[in-house]
Residue, then its C-alpha position, 0 to 999 in steps of 0.5 A: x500500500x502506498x500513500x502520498x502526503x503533501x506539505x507547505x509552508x512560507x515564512x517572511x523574510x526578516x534582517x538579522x535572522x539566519x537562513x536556514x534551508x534544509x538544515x544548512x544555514x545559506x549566507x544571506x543578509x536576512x533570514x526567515x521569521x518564524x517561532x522556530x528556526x523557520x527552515x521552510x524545506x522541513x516545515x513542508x516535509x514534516x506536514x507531508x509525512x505526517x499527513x501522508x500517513x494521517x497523523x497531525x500537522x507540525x502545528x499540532x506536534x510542535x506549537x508555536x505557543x510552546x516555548x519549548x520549540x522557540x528557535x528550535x532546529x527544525x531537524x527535531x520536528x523531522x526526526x519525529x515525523x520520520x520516527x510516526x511514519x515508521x512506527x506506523x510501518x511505512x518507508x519513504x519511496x521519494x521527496x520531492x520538492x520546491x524553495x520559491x525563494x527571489x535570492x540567494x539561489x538555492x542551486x549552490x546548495x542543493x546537493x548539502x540540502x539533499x545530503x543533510x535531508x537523507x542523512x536525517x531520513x536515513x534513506x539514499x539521497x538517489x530518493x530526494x529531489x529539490x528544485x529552486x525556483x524564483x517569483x519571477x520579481x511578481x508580488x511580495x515573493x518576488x520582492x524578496x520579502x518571504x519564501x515557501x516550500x512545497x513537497x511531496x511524498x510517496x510512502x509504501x507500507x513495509x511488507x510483514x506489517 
């Protein structure tokens, strides 16, 4: 049996905030505002593995009023999305993924992006796909003034389970 899941999510960007992206901070002069790290690629993959196996969102996990998962790494909120979809006996067949981001390009970081992601999902990075893309400088996106991911998943239920 398979299942698919699907998770978004957008931060605005603010000065003096690190940018962080797939767990790996990108040099930039602003970073993404938000009650934890605001790592937008593990937000989104964190809802789509949740969701994809029916088990909550990251904002029912890890609230944003809990203090606990102020400034949080993000890497946390993964880990335990990975931890619910195995205990629920599923594997992952393959992410994939999109950063709409006007600047920095992520395309210098996508291979450290996709290593760190596999190294916490303990899968093969062959199974991982991001893609950058801009807002074309349409609207607020594309004045550099926020950035979204969106990913998709693909689950397969583990034979003997």
């Amino acid at each position: 049996m398979y299942r698919i899941g699907t998770g978004f999510d957008i931060h605005k960007l603010k000065r003096g905030k690190k940018l962080i992206i797939g767990g790996v901070e990108i040099p930039s002069d602003v970073g993404f505002d938000a009650h934890s790290d605001g790592d937008i690629f593990f937000h989104a993959l964190t809802d789509a593995l949740l969701g994809a196996v029916g088990h909550g969102d990251i904002g029912q996990l890890f609230p944003d009023t809990d203090s606990r998962w102020k400034n949080a790494d993000s890497s946390v909120f993964l880990k335990e999305a990975s931890r619910i979809i195995k205990e629920k006996g599923y594997s992952i067949v393959n992410i994939d993924g999109f950063i709409i981001l006007q600047k920095p390009k992520i395309l210098p970081y996508r291979e450290k992006i996709i290593q760190n992601t596999a190294g916490i999902l303990n899968i093969n990075k062959d199974r991982i796909f991001i893609k950058g893309k801009t807002y074309e400088k349409l609207g607020e996106l594309g004045e550099g003034k926020a950035g979204i991911a969106q990913v998709v998943v693909l689950l397969k239920k583990e034979e003997n389970r």
